[in-house]
N, CA, C and O atoms as a Tinker XYZ file with bonds, in Angstrom:
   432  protein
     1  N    367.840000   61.538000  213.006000    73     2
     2  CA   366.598000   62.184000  212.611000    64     1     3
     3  C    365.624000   62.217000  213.791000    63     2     4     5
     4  O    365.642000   61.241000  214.541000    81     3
     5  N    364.821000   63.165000  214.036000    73     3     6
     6  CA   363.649000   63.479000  214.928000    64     5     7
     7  C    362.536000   62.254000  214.388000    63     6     8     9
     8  O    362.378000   61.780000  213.263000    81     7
     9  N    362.014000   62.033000  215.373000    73     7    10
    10  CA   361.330000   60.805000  215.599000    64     9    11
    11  C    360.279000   60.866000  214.320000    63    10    12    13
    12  O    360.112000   59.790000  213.746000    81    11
    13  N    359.602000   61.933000  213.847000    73    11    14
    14  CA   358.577000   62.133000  212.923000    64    13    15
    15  C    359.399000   62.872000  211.731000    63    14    16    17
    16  O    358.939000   63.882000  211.198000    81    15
    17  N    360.493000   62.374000  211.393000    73    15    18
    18  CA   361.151000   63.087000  210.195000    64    17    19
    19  C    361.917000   61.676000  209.766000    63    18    20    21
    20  O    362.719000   60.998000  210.408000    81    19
    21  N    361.278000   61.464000  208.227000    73    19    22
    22  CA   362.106000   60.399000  208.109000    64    21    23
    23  C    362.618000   60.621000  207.101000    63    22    24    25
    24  O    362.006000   61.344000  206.314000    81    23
    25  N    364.147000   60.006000  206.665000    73    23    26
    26  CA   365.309000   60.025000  206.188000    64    25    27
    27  C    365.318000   59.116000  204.845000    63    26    28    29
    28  O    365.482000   57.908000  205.022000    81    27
    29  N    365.109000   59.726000  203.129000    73    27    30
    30  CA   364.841000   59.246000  202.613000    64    29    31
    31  C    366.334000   59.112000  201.597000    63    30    32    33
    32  O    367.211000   59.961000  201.756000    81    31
    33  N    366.506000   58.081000  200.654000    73    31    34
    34  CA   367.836000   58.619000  200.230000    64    33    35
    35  C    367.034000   58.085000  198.098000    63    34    36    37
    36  O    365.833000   57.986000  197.846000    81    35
    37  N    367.732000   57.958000  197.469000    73    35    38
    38  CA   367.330000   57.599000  196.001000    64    37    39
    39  C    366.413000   56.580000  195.817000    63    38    40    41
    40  O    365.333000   56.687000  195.236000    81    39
    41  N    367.160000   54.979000  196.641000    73    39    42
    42  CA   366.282000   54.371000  196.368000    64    41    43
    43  C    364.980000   54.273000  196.681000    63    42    44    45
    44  O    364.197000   53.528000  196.092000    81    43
    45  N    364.572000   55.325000  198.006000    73    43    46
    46  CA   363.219000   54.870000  198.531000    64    45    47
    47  C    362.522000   56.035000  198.318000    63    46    48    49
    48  O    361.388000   56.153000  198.782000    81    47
    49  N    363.203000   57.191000  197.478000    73    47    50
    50  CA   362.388000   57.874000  197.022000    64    49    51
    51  C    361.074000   58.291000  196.695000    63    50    52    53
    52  O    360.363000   59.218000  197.082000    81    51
    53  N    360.873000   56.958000  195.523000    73    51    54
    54  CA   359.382000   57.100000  194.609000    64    53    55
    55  C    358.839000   56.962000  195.925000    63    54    56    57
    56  O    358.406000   57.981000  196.464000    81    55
    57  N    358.786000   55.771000  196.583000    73    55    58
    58  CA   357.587000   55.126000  197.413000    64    57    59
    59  C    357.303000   56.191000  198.596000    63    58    60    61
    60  O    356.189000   56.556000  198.971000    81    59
    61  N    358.576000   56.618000  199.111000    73    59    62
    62  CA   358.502000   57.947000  200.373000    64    61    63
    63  C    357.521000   58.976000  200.348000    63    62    64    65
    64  O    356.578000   59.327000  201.057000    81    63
    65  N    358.089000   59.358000  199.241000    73    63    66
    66  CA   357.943000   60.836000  198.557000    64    65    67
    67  C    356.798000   60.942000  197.524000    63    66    68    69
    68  O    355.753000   61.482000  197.889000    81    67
    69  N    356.911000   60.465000  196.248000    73    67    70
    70  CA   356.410000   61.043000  195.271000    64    69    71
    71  C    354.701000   60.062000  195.456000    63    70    72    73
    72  O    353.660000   60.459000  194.933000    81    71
    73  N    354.814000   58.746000  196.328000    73    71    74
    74  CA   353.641000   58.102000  196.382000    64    73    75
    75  C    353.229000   58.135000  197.714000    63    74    76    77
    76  O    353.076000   57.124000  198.400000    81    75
    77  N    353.040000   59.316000  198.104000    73    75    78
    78  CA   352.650000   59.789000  199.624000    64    77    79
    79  C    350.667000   60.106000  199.386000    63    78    80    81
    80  O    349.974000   60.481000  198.441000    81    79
    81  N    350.364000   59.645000  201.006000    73    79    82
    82  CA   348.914000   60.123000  200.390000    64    81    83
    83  C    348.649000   61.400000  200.952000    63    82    84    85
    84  O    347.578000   62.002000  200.875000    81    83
    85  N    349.800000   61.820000  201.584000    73    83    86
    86  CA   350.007000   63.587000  202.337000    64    85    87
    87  C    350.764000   64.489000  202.027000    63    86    88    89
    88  O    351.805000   63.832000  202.035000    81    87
    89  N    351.121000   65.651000  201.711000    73    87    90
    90  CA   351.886000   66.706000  201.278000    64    89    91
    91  C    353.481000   65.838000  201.871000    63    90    92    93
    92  O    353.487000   65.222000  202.936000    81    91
    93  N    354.321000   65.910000  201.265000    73    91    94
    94  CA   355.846000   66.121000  202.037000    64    93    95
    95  C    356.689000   67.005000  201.505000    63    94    96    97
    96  O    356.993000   67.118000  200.318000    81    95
    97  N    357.060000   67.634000  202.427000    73    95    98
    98  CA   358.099000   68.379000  202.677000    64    97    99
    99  C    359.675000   67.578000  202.697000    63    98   100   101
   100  O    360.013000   66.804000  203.592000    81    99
   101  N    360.666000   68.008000  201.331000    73    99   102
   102  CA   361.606000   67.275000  201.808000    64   101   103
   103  C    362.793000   68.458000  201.743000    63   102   104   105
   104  O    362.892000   69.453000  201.025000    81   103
   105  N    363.585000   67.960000  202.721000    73   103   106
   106  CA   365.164000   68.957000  203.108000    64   105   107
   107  C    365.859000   68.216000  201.950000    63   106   108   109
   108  O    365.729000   67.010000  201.741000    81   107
   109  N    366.225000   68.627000  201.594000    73   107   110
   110  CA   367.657000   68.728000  200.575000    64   109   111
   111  C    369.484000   69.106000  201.430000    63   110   112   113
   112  O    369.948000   70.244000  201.359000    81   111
   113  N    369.961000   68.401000  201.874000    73   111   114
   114  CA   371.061000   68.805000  202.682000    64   113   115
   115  C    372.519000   68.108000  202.964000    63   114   116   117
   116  O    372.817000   66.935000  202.740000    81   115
   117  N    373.156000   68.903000  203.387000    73   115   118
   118  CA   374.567000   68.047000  203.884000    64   117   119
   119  C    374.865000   68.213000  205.161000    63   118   120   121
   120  O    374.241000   69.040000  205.826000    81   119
   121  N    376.086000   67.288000  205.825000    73   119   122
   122  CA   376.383000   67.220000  206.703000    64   121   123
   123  C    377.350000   68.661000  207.201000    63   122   124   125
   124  O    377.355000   69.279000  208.266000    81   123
   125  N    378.017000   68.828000  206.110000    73   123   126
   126  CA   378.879000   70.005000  206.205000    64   125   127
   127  C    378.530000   71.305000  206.354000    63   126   128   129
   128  O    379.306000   72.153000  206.794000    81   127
   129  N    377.193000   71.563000  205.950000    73   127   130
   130  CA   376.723000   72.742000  205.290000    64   129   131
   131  C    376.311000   73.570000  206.045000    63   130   132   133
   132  O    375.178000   73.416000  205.589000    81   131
   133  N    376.158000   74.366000  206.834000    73   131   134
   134  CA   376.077000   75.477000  208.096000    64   133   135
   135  C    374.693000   76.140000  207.740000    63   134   136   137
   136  O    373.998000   76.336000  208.737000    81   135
   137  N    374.179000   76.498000  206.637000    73   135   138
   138  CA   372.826000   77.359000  206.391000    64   137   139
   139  C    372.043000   75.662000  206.575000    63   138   140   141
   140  O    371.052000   75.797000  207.293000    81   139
   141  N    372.190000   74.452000  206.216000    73   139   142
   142  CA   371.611000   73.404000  206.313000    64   141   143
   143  C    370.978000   72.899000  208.014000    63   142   144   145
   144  O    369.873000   72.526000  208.408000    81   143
   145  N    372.455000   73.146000  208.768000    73   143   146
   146  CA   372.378000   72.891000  209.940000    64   145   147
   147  C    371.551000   74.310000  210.804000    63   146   148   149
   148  O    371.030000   74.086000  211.897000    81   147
   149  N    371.524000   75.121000  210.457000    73   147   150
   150  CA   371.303000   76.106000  210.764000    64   149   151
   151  C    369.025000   76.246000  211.038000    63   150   152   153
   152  O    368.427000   76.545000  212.071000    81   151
   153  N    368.411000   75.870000  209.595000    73   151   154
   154  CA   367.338000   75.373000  209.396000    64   153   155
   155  C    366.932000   74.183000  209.861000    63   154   156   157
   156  O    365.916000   73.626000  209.444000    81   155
   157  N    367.827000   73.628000  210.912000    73   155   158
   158  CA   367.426000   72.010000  211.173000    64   157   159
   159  C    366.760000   72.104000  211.798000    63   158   160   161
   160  O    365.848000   71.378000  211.403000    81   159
   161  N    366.365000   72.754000  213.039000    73   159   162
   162  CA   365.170000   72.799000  214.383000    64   161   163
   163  C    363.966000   73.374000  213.720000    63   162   164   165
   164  O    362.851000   73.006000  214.091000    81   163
   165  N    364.111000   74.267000  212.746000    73   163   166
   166  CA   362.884000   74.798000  211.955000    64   165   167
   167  C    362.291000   73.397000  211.447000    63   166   168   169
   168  O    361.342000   72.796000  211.950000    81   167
   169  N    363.119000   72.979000  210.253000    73   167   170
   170  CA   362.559000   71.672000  210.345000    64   169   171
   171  C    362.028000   70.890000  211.293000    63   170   172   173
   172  O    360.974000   70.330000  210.995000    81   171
   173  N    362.523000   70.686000  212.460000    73   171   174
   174  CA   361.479000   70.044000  213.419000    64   173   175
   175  C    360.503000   70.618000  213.646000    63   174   176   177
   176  O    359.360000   70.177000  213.531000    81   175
   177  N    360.784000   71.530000  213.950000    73   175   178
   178  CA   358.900000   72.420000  214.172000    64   177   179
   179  C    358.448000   72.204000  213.485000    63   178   180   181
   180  O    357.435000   71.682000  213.951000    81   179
   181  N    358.374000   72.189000  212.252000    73   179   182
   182  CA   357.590000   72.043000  210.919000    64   181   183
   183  C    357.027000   70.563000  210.961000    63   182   184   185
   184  O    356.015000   70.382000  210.283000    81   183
   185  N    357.471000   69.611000  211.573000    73   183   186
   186  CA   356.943000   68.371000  211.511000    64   185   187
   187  C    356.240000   68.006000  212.806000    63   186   188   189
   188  O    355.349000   67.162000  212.892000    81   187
   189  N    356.706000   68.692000  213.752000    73   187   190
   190  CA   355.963000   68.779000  214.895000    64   189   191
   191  C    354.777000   69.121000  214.413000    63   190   192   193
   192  O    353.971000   68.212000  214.218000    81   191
   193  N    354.373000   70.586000  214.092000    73   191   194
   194  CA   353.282000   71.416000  214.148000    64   193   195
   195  C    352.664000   70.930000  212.878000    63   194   196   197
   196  O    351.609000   71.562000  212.810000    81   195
   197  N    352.759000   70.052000  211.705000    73   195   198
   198  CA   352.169000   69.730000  210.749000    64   197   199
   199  C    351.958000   68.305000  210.876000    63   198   200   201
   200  O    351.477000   67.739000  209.894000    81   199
   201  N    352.278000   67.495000  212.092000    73   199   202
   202  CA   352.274000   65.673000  212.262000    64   201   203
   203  C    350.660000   65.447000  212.293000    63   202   204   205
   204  O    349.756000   65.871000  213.013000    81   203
   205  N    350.738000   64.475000  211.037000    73   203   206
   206  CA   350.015000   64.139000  210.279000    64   205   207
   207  C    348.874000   64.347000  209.384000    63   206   208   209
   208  O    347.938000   63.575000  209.178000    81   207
   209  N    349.128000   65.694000  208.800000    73   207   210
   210  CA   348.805000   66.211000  207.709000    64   209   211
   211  C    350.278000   66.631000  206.741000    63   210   212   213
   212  O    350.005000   66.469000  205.551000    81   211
   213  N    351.341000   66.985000  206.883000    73   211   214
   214  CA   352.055000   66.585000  206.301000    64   213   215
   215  C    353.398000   65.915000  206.618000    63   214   216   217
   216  O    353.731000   66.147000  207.781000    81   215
   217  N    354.349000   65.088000  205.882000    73   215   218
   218  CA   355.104000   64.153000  206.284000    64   217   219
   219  C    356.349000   65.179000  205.869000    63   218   220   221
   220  O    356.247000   65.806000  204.814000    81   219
   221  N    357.699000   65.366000  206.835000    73   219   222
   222  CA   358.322000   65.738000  206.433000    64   221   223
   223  C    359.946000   64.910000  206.512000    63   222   224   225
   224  O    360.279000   64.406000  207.584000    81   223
   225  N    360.680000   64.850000  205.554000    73   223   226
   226  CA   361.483000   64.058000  205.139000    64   225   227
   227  C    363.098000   65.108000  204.889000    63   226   228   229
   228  O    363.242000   66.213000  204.365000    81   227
   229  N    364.075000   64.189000  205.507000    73   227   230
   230  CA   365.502000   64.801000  204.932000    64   229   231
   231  C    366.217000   64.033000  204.031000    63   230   232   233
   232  O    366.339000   62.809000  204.062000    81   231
   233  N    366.650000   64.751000  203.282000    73   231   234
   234  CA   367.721000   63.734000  202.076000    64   233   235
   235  C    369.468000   64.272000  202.091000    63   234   236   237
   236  O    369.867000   65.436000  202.085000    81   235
   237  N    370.083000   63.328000  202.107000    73   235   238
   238  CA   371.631000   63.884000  202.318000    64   237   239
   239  C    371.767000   64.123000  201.008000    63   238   240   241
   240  O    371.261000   63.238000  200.317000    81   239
   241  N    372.501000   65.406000  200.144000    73   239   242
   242  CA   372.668000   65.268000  199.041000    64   241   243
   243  C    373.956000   64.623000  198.271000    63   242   244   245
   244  O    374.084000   64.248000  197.106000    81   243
   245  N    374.937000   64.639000  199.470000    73   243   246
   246  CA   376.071000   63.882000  199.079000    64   245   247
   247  C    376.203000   62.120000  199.118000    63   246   248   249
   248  O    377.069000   61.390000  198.634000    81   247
   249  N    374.838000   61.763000  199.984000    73   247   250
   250  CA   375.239000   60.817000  200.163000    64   249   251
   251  C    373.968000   59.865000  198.834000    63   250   252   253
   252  O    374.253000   58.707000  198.526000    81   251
   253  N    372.785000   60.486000  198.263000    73   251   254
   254  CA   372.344000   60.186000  197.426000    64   253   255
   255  C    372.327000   61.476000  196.233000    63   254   256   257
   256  O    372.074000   62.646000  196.519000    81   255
   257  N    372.586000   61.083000  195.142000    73   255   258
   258  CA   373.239000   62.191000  194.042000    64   257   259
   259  C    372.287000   62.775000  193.152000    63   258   260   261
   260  O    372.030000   63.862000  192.634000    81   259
   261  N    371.850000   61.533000  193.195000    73   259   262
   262  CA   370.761000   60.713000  191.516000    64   261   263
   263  C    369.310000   62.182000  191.842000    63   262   264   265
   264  O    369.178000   63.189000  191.147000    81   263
   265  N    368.533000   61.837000  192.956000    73   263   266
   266  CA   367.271000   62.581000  193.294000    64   265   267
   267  C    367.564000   64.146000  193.681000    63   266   268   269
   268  O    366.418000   64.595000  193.679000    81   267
   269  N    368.142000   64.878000  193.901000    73   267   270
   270  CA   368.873000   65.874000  193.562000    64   269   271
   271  C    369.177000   66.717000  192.161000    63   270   272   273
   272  O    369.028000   67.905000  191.875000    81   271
   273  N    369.584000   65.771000  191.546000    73   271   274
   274  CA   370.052000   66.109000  190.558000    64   273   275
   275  C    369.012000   66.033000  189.448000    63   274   276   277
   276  O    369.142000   66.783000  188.481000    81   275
   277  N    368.042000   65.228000  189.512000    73   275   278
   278  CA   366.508000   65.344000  189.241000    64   277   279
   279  C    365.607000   66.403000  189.222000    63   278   280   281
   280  O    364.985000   66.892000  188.279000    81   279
   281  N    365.629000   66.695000  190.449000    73   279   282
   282  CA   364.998000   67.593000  190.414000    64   281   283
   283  C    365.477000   69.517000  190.724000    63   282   284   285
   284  O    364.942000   70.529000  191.175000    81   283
   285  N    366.476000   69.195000  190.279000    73   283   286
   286  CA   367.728000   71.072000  190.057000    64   285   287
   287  C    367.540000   71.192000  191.141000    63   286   288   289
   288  O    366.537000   71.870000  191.363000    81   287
   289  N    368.159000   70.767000  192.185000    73   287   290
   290  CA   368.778000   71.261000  193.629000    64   289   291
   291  C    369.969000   71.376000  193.150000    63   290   292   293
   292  O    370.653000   70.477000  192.662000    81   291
   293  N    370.265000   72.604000  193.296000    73   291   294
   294  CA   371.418000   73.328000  193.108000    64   293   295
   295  C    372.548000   73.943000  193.725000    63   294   296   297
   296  O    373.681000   74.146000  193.288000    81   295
   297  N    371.737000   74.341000  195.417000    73   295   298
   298  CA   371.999000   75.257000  196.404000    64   297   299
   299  C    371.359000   74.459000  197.518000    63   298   300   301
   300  O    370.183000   74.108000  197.424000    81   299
   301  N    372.063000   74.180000  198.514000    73   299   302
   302  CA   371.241000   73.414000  199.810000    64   301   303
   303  C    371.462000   74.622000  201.511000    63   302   304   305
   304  O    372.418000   75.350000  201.780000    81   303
   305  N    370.777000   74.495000  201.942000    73   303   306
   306  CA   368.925000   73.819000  201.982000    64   305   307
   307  C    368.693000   74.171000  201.264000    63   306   308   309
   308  O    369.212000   75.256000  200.999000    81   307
   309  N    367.493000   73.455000  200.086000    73   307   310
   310  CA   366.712000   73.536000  199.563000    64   309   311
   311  C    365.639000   72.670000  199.864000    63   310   312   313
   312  O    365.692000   71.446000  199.744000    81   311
   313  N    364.504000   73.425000  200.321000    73   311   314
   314  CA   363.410000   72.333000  200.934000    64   313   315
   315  C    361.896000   72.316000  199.164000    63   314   316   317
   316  O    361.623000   73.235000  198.391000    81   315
   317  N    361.432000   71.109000  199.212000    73   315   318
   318  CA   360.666000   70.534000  198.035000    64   317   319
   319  C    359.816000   70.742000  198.889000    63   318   320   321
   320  O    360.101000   70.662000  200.084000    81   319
   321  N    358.537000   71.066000  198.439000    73   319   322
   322  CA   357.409000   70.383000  199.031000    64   321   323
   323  C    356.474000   69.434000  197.682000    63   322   324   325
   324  O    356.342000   69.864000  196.536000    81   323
   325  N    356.050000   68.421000  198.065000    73   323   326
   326  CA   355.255000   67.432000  197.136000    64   325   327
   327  C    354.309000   67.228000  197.585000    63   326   328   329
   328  O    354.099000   67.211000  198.797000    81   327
   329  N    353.398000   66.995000  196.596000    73   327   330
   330  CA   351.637000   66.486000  196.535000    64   329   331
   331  C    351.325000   65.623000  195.566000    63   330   332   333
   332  O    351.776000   65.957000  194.470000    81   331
   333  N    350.806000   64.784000  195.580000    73   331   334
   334  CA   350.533000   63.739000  194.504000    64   333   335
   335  C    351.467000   63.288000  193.840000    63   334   336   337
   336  O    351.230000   62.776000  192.745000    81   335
   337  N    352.767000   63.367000  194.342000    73   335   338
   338  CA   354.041000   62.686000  193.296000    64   337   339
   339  C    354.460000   64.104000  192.340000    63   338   340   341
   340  O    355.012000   63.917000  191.256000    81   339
   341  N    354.182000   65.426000  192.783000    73   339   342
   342  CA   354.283000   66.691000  191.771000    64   341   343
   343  C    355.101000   67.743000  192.691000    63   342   344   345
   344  O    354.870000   67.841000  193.896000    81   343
   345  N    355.900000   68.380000  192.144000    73   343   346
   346  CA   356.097000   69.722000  193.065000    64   345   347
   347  C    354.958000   70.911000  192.796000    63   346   348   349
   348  O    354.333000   71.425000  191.868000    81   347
   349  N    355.156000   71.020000  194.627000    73   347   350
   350  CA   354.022000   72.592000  194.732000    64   349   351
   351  C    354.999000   73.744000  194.644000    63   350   352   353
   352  O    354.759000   74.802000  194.062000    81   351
   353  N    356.276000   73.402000  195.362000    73   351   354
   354  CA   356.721000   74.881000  195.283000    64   353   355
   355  C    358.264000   74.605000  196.010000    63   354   356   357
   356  O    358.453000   73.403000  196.195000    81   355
   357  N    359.200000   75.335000  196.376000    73   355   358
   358  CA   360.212000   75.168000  196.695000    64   357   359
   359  C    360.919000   76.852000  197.210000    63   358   360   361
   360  O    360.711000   78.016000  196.868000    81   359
   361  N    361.740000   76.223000  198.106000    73   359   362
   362  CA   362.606000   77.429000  198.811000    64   361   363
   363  C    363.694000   76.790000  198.802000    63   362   364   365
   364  O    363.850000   75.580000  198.965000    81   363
   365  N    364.908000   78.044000  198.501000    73   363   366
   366  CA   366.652000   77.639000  198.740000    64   365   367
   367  C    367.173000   78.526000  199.912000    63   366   368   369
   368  O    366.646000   79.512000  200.428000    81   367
   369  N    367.867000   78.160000  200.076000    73   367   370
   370  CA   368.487000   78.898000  201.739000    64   369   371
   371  C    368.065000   78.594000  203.271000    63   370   372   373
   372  O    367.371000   77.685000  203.727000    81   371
   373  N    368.639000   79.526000  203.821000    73   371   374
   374  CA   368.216000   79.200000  205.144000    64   373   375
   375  C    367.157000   80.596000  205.435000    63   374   376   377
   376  O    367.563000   81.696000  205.807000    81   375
   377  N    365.972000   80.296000  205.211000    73   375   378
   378  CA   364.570000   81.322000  204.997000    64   377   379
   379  C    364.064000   81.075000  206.861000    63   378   380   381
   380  O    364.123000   80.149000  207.670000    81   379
   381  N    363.779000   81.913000  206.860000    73   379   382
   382  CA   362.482000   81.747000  208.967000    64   381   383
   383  C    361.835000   81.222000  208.319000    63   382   384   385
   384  O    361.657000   81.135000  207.104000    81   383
   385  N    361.343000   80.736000  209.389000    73   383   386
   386  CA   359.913000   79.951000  209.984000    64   385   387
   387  C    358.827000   80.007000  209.030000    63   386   388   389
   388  O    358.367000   79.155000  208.270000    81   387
   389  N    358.531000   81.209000  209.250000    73   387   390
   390  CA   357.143000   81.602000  208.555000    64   389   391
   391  C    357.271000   81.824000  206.828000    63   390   392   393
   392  O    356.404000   82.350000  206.131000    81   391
   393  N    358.389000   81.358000  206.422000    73   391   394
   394  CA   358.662000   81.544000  204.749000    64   393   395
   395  C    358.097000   79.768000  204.344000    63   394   396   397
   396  O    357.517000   79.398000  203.323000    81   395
   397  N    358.423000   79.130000  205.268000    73   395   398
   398  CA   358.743000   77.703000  204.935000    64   397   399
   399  C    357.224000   77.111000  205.620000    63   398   400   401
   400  O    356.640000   76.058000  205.365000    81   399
   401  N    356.893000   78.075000  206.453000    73   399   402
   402  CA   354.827000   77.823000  206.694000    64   401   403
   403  C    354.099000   77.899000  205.906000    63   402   404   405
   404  O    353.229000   77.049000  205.712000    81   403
   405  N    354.280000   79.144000  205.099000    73   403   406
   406  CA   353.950000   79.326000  203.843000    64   405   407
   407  C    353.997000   78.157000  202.370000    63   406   408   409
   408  O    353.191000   77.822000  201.502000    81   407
   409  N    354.966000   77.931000  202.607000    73   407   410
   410  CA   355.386000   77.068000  201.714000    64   409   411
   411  C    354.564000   75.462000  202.069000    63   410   412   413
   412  O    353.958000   74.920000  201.144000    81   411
   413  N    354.600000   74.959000  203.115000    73   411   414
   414  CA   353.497000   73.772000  203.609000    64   413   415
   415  C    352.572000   74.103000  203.549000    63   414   416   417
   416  O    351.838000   73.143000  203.317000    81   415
   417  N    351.957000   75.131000  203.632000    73   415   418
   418  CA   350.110000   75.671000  203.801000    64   417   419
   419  C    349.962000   75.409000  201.924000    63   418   420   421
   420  O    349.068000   74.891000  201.255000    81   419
   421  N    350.869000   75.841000  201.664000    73   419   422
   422  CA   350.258000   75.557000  199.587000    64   421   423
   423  C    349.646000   74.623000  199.492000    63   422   424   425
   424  O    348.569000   74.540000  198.902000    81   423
   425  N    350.464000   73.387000  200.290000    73   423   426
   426  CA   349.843000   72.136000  199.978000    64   425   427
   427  C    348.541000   71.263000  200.720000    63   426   428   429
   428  O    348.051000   70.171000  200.434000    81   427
   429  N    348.307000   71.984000  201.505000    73   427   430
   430  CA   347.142000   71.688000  202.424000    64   429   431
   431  C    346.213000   72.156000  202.028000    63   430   432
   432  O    345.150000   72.029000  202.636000    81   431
């Protein structure tokens, strides 16, 4: 993981994610998955250009099942964005830059 992207899996979920006092953005992804790998440097920009106003986070979906399956990730990438422990909004695929800016600005 990029130095300002941290790697959350089921158990550390709640505390990561849903009890953040900043928007996060989380990847939904696999190791295998080519549209996943494909959105990965976007993801860094996104945490670059948003470090510290929002926190952005990756989750393996194979390797935690439970938080996934929670919240209907269905199709990966699928990136969450969260605010107060709530979803603001969500994108599936491998979308540009500026779909997934959009999508962080909701929460700011």
């Amino acid at each position: 993981m990029a130095g300002n992207i941290v790697d959350v899996t089921d158990s550390n979920f709640e505390t990561a994610i849903l009890k953040s006092d900043i928007p996060v953005l989380v990847d939904f992804w696999a190791s295998w998955c080519a549209p996943c790998k494909a959105i990965a440097p976007i993801v860094e920009e996104i945490a670059k250009d948003y470090g510290g106003r929002v926190r952005v986070a990756k989750m393996n979906v194979d390797e935690n099942p439970s938080t996934p399956g929670k919240y209907g990730v269905r199709g990966i990438p699928t990136l969450i964005l969260f605010k107060n422990g709530q979803i603001v909004d969500q994108v599936v695929g491998a979308v540009p830059k500026n779909q997934i800016k959009s999508l962080v600005d909701k929460g700011l």
